[in-house]
N, CA, C and O atoms as a DFTB+ gen file, in Angstrom:
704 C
 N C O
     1  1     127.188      91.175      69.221
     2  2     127.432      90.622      70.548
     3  2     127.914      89.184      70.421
     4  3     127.666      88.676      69.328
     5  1     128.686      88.254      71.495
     6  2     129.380      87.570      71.120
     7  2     127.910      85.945      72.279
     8  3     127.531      85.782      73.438
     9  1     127.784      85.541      71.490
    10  2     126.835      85.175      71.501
    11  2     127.088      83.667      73.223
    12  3     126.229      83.226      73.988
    13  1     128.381      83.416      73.159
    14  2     128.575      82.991      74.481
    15  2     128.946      83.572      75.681
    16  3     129.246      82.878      76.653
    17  1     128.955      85.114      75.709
    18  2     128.946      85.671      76.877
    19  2     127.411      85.960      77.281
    20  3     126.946      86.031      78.419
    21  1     126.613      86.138      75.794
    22  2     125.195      86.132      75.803
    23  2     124.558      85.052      76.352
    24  3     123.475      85.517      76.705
    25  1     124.578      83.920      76.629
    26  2     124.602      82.715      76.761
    27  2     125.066      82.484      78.315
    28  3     124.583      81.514      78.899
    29  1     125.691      83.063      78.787
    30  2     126.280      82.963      80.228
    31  2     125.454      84.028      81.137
    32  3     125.058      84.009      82.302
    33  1     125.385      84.829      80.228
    34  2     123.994      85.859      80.976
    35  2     123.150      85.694      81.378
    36  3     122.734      86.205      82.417
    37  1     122.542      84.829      80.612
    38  2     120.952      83.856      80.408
    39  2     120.673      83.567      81.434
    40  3     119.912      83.862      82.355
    41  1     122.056      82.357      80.922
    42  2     121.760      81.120      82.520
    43  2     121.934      81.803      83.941
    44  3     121.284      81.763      84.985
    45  1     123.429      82.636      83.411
    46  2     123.056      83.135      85.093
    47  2     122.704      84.384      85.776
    48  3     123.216      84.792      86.818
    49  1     121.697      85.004      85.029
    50  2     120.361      85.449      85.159
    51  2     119.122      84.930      85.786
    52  3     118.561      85.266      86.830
    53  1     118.709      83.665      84.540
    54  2     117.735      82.212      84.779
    55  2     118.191      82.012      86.044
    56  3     117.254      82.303      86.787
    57  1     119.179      81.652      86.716
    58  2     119.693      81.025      88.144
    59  2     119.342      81.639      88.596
    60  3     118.200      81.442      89.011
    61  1     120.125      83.105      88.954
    62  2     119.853      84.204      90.087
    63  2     118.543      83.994      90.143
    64  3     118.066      83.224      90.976
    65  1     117.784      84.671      89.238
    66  2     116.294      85.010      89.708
    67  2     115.433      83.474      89.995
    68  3     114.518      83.310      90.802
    69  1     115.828      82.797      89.390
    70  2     114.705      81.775      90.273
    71  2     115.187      81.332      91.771
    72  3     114.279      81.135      92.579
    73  1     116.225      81.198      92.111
    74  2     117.339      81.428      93.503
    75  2     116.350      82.638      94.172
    76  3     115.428      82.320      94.923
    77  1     116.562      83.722      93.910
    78  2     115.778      84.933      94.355
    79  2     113.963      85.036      94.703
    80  3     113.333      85.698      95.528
    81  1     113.538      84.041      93.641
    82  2     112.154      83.894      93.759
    83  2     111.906      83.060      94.350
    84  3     110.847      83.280      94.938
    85  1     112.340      82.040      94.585
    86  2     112.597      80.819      95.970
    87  2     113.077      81.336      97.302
    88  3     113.063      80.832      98.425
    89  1     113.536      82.571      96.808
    90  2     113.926      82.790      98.246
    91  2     113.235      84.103      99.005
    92  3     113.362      84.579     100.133
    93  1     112.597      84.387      98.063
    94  2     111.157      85.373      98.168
    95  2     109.924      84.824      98.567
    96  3     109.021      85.484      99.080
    97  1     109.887      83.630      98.333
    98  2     108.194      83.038      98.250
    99  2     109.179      82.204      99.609
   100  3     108.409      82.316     100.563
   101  1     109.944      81.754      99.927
   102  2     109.909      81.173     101.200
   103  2     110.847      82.089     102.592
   104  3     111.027      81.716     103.752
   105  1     111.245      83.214     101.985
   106  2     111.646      83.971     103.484
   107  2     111.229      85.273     103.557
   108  3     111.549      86.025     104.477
   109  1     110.507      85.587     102.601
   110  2     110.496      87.173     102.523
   111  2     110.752      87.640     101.373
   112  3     111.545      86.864     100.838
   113  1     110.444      88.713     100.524
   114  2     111.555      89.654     100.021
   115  2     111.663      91.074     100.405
   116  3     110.724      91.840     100.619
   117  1     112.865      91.319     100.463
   118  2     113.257      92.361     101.247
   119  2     113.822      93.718     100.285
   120  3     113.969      94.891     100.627
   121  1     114.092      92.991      98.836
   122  2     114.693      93.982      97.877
   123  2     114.663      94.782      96.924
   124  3     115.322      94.880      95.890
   125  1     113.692      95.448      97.439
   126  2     112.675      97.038      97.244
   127  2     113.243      97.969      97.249
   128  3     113.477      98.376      98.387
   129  1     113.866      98.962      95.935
   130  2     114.315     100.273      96.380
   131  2     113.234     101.338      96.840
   132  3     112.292     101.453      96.055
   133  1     113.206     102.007      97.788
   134  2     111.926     102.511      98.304
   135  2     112.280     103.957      97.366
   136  3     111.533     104.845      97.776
   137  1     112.904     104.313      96.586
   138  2     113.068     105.413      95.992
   139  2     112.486     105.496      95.133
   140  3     112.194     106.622      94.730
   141  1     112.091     104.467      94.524
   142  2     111.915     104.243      92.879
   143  2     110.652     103.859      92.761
   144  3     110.540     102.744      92.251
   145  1     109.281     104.587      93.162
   146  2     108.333     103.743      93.192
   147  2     107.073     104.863      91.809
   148  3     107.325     105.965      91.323
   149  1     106.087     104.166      91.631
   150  2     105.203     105.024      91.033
   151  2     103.871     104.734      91.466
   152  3     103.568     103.542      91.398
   153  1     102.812     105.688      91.984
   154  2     101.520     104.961      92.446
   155  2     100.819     104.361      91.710
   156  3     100.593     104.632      90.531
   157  1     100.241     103.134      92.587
   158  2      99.291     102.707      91.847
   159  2      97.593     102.703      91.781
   160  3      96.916     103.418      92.519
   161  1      97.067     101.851      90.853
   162  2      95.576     102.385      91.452
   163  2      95.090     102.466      92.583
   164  3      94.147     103.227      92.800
   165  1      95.536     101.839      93.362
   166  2      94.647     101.407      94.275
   167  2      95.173     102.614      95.382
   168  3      94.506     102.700      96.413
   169  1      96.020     103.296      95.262
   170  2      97.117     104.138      96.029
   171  2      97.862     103.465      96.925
   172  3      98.154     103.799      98.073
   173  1      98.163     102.448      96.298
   174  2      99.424     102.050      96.719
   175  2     100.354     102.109      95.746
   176  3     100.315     102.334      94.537
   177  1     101.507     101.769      96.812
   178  2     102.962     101.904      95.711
   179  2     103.102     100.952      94.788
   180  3     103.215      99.850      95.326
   181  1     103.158     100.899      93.202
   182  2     103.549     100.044      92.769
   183  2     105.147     100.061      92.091
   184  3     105.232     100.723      91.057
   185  1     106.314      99.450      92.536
   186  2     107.475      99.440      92.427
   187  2     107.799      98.566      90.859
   188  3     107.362      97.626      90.195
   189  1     108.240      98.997      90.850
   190  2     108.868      98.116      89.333
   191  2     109.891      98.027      89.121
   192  3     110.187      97.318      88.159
   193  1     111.129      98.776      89.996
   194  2     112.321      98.222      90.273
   195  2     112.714      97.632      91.241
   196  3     112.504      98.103      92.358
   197  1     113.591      96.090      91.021
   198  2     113.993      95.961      92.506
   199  2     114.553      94.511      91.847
   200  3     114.063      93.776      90.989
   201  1     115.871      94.422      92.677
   202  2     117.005      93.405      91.859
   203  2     116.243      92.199      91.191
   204  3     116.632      91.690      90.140
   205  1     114.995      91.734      91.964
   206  2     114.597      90.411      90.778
   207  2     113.363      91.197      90.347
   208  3     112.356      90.625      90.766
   209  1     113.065      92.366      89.620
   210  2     112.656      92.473      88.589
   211  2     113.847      93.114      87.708
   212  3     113.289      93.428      86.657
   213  1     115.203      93.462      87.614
   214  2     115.727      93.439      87.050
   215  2     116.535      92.321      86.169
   216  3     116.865      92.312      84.983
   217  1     116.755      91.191      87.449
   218  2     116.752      89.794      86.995
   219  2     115.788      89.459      85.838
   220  3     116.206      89.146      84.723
   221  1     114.797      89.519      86.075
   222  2     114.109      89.296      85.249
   223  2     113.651      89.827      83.789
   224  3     112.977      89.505      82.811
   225  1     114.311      90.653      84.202
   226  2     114.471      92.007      82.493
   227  2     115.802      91.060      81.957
   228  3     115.744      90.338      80.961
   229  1     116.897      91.202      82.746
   230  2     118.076      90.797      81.959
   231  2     118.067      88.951      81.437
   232  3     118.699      88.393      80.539
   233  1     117.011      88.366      82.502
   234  2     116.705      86.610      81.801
   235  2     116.023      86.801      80.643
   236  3     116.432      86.029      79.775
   237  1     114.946      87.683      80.190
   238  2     114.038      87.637      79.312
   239  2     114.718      88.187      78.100
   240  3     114.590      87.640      77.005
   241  1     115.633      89.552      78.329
   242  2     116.232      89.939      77.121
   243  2     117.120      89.192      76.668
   244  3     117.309      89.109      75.454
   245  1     117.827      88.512      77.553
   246  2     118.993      87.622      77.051
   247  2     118.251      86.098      76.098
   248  3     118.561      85.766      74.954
   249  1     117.327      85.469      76.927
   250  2     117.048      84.281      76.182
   251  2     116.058      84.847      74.593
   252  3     115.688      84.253      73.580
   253  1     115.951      86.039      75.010
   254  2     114.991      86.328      73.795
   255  2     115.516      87.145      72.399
   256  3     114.834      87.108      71.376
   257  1     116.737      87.849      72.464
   258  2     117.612      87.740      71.642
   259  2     118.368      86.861      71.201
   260  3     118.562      86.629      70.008
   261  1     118.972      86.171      72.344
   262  2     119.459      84.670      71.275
   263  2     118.592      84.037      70.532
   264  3     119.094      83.561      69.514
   265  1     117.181      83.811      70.703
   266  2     116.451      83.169      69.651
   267  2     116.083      84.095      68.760
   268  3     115.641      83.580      67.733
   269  1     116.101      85.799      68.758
   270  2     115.786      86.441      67.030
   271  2     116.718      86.533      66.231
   272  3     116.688      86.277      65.027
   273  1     118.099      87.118      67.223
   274  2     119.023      87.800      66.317
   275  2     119.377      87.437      64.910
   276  3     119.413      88.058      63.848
   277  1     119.638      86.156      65.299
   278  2     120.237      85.116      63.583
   279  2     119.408      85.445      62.472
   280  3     119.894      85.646      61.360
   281  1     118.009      85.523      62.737
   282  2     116.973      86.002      61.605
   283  2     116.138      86.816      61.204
   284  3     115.468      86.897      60.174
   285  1     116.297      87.835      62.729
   286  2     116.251      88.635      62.235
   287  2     117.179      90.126      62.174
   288  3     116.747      91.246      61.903
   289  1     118.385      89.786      62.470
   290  2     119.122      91.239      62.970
   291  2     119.801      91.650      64.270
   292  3     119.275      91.322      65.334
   293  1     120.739      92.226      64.258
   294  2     120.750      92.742      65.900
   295  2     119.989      93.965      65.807
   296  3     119.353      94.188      66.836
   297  1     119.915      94.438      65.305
   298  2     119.079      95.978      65.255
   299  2     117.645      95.939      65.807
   300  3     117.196      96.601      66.742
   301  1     116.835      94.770      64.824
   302  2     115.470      94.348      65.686
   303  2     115.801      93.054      66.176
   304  3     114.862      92.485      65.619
   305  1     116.409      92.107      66.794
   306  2     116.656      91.734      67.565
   307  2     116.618      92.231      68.872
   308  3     115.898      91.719      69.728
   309  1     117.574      93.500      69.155
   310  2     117.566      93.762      70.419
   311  2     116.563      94.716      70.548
   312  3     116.299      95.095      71.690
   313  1     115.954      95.177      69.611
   314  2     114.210      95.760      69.689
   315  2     113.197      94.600      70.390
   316  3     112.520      94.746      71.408
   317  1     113.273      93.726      69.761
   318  2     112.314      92.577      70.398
   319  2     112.660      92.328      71.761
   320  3     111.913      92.357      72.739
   321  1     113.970      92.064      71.704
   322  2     114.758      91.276      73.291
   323  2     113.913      92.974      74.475
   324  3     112.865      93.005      75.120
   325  1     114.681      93.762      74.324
   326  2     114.360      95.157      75.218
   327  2     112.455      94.913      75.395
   328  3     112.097      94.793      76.566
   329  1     111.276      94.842      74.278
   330  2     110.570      94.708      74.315
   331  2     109.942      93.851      75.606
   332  3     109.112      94.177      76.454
   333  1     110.609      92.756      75.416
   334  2     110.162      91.127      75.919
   335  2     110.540      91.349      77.415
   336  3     109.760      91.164      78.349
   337  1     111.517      91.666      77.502
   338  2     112.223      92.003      78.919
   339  2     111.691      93.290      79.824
   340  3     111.432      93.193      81.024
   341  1     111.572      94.521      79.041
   342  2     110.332      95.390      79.814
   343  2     109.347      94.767      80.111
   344  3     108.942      95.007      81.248
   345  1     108.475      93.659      79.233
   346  2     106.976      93.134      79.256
   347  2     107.287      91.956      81.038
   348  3     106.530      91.840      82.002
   349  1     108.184      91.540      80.880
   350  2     108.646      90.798      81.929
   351  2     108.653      91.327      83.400
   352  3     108.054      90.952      84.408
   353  1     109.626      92.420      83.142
   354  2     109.747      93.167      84.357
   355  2     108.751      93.665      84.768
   356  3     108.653      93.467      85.979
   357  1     107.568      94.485      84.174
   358  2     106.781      95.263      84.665
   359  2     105.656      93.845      84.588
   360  3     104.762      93.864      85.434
   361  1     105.678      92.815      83.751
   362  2     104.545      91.470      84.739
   363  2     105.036      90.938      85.977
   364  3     104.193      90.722      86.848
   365  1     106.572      90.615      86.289
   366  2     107.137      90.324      87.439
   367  2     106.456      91.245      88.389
   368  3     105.689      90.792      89.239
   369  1     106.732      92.680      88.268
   370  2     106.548      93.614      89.309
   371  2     105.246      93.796      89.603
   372  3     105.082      94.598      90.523
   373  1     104.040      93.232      89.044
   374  2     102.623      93.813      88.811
   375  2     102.237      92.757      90.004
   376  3     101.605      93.086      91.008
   377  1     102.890      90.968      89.639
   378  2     102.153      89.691      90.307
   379  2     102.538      90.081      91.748
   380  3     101.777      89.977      92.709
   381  1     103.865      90.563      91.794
   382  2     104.353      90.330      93.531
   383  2     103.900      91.273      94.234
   384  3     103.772      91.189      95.455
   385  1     103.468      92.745      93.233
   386  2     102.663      93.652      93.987
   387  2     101.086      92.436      94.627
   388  3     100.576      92.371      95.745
   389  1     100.833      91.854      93.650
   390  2      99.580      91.428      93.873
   391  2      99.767      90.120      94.797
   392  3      98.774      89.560      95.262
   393  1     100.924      89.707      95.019
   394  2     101.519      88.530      95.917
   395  2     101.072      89.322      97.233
   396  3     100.109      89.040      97.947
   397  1     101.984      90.382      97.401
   398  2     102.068      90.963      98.878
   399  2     100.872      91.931      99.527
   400  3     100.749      92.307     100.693
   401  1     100.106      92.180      98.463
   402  2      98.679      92.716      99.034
   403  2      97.305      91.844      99.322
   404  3      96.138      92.209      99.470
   405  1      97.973      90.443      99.342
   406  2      97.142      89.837     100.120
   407  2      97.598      89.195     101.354
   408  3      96.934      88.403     102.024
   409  1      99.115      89.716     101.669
   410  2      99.248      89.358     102.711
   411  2      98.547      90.454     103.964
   412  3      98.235      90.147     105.114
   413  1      98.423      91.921     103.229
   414  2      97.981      93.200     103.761
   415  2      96.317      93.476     102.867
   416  3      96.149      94.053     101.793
   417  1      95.241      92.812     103.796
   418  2      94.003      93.476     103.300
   419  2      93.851      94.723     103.828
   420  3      94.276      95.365     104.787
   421  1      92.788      94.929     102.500
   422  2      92.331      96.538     102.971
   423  2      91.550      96.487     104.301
   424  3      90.990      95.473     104.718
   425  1      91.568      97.672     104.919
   426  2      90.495      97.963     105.865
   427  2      89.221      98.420     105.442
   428  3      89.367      99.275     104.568
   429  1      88.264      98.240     105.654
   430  2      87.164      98.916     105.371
   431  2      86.311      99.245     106.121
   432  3      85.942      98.770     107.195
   433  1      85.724     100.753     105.079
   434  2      84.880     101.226     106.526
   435  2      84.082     100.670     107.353
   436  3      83.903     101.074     108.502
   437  1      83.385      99.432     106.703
   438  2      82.967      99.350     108.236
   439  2      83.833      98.485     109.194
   440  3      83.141      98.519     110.212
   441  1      84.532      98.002     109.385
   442  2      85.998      97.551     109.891
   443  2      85.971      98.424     111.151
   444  3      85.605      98.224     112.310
   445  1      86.581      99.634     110.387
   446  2      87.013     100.866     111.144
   447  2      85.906     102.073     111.201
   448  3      86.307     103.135     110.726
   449  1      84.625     102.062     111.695
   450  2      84.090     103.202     111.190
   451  2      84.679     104.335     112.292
   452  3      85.608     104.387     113.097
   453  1      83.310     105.427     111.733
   454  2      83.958     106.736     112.381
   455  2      83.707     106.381     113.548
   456  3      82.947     105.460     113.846
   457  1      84.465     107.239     114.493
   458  2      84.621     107.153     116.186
   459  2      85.654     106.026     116.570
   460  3      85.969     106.051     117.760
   461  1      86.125     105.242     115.964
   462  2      87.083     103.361     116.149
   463  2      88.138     104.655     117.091
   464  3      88.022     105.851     116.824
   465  1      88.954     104.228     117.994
   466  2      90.112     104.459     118.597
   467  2      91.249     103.982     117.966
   468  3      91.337     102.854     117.482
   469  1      91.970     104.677     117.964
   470  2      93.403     103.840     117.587
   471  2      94.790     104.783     118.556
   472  3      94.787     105.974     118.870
   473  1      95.689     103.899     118.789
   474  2      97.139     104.859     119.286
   475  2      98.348     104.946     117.497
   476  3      98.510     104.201     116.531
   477  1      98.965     106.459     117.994
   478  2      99.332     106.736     117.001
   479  2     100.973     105.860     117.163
   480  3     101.604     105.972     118.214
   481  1     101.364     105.249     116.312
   482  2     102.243     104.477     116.340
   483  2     103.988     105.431     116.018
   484  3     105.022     105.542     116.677
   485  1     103.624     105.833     114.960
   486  2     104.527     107.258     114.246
   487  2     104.137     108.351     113.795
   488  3     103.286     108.382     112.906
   489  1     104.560     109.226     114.202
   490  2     103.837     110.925     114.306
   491  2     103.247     111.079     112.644
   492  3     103.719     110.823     111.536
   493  1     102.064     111.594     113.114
   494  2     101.307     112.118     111.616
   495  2     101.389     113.295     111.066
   496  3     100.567     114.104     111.499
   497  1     102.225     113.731     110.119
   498  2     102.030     115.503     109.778
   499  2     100.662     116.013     109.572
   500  3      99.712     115.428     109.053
   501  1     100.710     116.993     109.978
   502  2      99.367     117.689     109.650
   503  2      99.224     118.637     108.410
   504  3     100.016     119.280     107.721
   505  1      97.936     118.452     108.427
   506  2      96.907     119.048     107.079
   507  2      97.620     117.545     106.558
   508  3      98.813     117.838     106.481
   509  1      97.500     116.288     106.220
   510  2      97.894     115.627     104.881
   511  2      98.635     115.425     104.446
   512  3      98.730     114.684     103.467
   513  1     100.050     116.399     105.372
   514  2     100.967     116.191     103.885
   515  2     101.628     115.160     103.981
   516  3     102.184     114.966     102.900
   517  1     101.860     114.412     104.681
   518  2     102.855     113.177     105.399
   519  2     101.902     111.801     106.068
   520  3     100.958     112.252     106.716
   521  1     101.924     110.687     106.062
   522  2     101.026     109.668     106.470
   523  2     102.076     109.548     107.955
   524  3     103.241     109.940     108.020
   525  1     101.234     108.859     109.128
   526  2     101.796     108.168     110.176
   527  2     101.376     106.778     110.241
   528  3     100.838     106.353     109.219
   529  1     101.472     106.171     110.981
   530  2     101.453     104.914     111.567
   531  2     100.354     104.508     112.536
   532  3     101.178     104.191     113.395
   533  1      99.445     104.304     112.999
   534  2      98.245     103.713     113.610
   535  2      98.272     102.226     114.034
   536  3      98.322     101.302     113.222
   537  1      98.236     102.083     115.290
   538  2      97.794     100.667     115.349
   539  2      95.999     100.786     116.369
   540  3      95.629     101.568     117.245
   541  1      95.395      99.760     115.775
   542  2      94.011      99.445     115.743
   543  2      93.562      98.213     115.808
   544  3      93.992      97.307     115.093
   545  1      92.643      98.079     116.690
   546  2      92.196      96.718     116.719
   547  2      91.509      96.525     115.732
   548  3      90.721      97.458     115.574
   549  1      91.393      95.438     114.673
   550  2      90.301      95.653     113.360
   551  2      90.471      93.773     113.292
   552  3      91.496      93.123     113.086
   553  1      89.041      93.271     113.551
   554  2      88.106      92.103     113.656
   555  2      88.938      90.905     114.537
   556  3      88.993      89.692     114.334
   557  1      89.726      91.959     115.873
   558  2      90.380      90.974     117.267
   559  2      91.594      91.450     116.994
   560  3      92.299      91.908     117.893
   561  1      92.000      91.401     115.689
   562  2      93.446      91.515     115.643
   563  2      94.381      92.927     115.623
   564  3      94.163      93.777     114.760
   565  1      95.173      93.064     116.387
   566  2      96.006      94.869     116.236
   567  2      96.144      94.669     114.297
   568  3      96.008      93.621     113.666
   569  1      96.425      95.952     113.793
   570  2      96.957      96.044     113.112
   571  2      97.616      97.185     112.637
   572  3      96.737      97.987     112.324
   573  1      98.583      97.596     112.455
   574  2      99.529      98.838     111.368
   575  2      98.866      98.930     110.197
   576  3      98.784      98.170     109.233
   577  1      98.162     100.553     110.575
   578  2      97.810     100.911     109.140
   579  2      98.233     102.621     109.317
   580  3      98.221     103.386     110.281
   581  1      98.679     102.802     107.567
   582  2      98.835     104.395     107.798
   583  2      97.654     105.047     107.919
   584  3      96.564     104.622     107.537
   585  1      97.914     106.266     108.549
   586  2      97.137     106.933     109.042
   587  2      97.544     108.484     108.344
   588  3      98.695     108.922     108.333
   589  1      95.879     109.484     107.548
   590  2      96.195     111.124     107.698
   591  2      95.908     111.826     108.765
   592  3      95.400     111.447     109.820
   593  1      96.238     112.812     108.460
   594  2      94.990     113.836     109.404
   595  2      95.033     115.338     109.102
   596  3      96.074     115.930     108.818
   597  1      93.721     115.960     109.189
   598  2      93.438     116.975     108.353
   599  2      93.774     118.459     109.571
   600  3      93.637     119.660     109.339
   601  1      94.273     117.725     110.947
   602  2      94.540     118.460     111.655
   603  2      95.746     119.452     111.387
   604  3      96.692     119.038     110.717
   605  1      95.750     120.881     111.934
   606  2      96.907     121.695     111.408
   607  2      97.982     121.464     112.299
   608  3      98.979     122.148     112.066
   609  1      98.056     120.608     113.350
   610  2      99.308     120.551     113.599
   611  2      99.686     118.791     113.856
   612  3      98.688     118.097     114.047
   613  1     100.863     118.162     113.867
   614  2     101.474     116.975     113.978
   615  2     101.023     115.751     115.192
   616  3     101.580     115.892     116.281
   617  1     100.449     115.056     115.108
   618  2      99.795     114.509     115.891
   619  2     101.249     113.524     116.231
   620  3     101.620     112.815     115.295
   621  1     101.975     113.475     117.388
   622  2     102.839     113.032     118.408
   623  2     102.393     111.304     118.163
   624  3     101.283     110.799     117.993
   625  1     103.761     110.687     118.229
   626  2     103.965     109.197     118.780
   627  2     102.902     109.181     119.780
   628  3     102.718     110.221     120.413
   629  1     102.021     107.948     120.069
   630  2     101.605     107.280     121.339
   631  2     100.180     108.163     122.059
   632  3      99.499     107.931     123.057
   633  1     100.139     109.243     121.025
   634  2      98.799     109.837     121.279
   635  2      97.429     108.790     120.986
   636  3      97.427     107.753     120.321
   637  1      96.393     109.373     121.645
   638  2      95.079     108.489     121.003
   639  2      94.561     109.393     120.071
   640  3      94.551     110.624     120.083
   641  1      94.033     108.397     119.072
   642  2      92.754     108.831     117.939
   643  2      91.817     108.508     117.976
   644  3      91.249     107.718     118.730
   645  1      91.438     109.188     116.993
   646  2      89.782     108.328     116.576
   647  2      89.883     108.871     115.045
   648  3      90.374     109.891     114.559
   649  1      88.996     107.399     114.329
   650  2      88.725     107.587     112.850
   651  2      87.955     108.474     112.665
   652  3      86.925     108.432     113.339
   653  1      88.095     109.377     111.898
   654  2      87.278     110.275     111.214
   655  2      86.743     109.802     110.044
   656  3      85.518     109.704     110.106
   657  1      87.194     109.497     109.076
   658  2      87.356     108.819     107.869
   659  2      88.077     107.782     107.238
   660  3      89.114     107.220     107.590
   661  1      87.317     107.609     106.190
   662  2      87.834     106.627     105.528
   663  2      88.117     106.382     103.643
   664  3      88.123     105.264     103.129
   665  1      88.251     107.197     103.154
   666  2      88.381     107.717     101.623
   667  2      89.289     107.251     101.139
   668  3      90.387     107.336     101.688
   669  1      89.045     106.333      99.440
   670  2      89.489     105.953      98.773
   671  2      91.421     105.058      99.475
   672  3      92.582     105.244      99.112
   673  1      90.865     104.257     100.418
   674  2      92.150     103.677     101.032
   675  2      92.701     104.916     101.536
   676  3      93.926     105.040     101.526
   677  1      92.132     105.644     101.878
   678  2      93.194     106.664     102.933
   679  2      92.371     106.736     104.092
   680  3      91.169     106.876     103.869
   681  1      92.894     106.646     105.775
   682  2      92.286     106.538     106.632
   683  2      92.618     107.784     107.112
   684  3      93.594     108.347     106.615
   685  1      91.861     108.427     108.159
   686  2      91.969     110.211     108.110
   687  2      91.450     110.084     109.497
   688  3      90.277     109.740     109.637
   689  1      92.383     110.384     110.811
   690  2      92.292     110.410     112.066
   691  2      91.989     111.677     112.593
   692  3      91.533     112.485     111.784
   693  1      92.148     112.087     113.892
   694  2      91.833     113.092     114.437
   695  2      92.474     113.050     116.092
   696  3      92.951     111.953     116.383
   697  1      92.516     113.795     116.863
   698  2      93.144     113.542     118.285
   699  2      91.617     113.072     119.011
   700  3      90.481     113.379     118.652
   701  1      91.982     112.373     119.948
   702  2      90.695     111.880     121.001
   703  2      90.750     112.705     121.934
   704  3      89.953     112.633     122.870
């Protein structure tokens, strides 16, 4: 590889993504492929693609092959660089998961216990197989949380509920 196009990568890689992470931590980030996700413990989504964790694969592999290659190889060179740059991406993707789930606390049961009311915000499939939308008053404040339900048929926009449950971060409604 020609070691100043390598070099132009870096930097403007290094740029983009800190541009991107400045502009994440002060407006939002919005650039989540919702396709690409894998669960995580907690059952939530944890994403690991999404343009600045790719940024961040391509800053880490780039600055981190220019410093092996010369001594040790391109062969393990770009073994190390690929290494360093996965380790990157999937720490990038792990913190901002953990950035944005404290902007969203959990509910907990006693928060919401059984009998709480809620209106259904977006239709819930029934038996489970599909989550809806719930809004709920939980300690003054409304809030959007998904919602199951073990009911056999689709619980309609703008209907009322009530909590049934509350299992392992899954909230499990019922019609009122």
């Amino acid at each position: 590889m020609d070691n100043t196009v390598l070099q132009f990568v870096a930097i403007a890689t290094t740029t983009l993504f800190i541009l991107k992470l400045l502009g994440g931590l002060i407006f939002g980030d919005t650039d989540y492929v919702d396709n690409i996700e894998t669960e995580g413990e907690s059952g939530g989504n944890f994403i690991s693609f999404s343009i600045s964790s790719v940024l961040a694969f391509m800053m880490m592999f780039s600055w981190t092959y220019l410093g092996v290659h010369e001594e040790m190889g391109v062969g393990k060179g770009l073994a190390i660089a690929f290494v360093a740059g996965t380790a990157m991406m999937m720490a990038y993707s792990f913190m901002i998961r953990k950035l944005f789930s404290l902007n969203s606390p959990e509910v907990s049961e006693a928060v919401l216990s059984k009998g709480s009311s809620a209106r259904v915000y977006t239709s819930i499939e029934g038996r489970a197989k599909k989550s809806g939308l719930v809004k709920a008053t939980v300690n003054g404040a409304e809030r959007t949380l998904d919602a199951f339900t073990n009911d056999t048929k689709t619980i309609a926009t703008g209907e009322s509920v009530l909590v049934e449950s509350h299992d392992n971060g899954r909230l499990f409604v019922t019609r009122a």
